[in-house]
C-alpha positions in Angstrom: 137.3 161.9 156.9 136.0 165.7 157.4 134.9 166.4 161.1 131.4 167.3 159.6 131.4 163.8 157.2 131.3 161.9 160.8 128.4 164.1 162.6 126.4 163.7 159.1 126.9 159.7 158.6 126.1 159.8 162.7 123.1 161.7 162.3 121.8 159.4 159.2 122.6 156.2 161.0 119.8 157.6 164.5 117.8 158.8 161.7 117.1 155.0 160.2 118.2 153.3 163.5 115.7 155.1 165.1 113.0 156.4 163.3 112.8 155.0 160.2 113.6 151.3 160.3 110.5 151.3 163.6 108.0 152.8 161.4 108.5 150.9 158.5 108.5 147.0 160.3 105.1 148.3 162.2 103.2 149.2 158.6 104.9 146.0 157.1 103.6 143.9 160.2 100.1 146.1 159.8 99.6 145.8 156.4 100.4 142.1 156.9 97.3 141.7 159.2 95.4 143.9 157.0 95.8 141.2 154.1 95.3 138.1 156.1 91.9 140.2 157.4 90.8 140.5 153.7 92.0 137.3 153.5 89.7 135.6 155.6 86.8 137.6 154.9 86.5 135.9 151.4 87.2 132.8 152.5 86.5 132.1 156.3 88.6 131.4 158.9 91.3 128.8 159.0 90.4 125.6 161.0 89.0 122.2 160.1 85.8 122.3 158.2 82.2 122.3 159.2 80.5 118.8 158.6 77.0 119.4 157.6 74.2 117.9 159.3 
């Protein structure tokens, strides 16, 4: 393997490990929550129903 080959591979590897792997679980896990919010707009919250009176 060329000297430069490992530096490269090592610099990807901090480059997903820590950058782009964090930012993409927080806008899956927001973008989750946004859906479930839109969700629940259209059809109320979850829980047993409401008996009428």
């Amino acid at each position: 393997m060329a000297p430069g080959q490992r530096f490269r591979e090592l610099a990807i590897f901090l480059l997903l490990a820590l950058a782009i792997w964090p930012i993409l679980s927080i806008a899956f896990v927001g973008a989750y929550g946004f859906i479930v919010w839109i969700y629940q707009i259209f059809t109320g919250p979850p829980g047993p129903p409401t008996v009428g009176h």
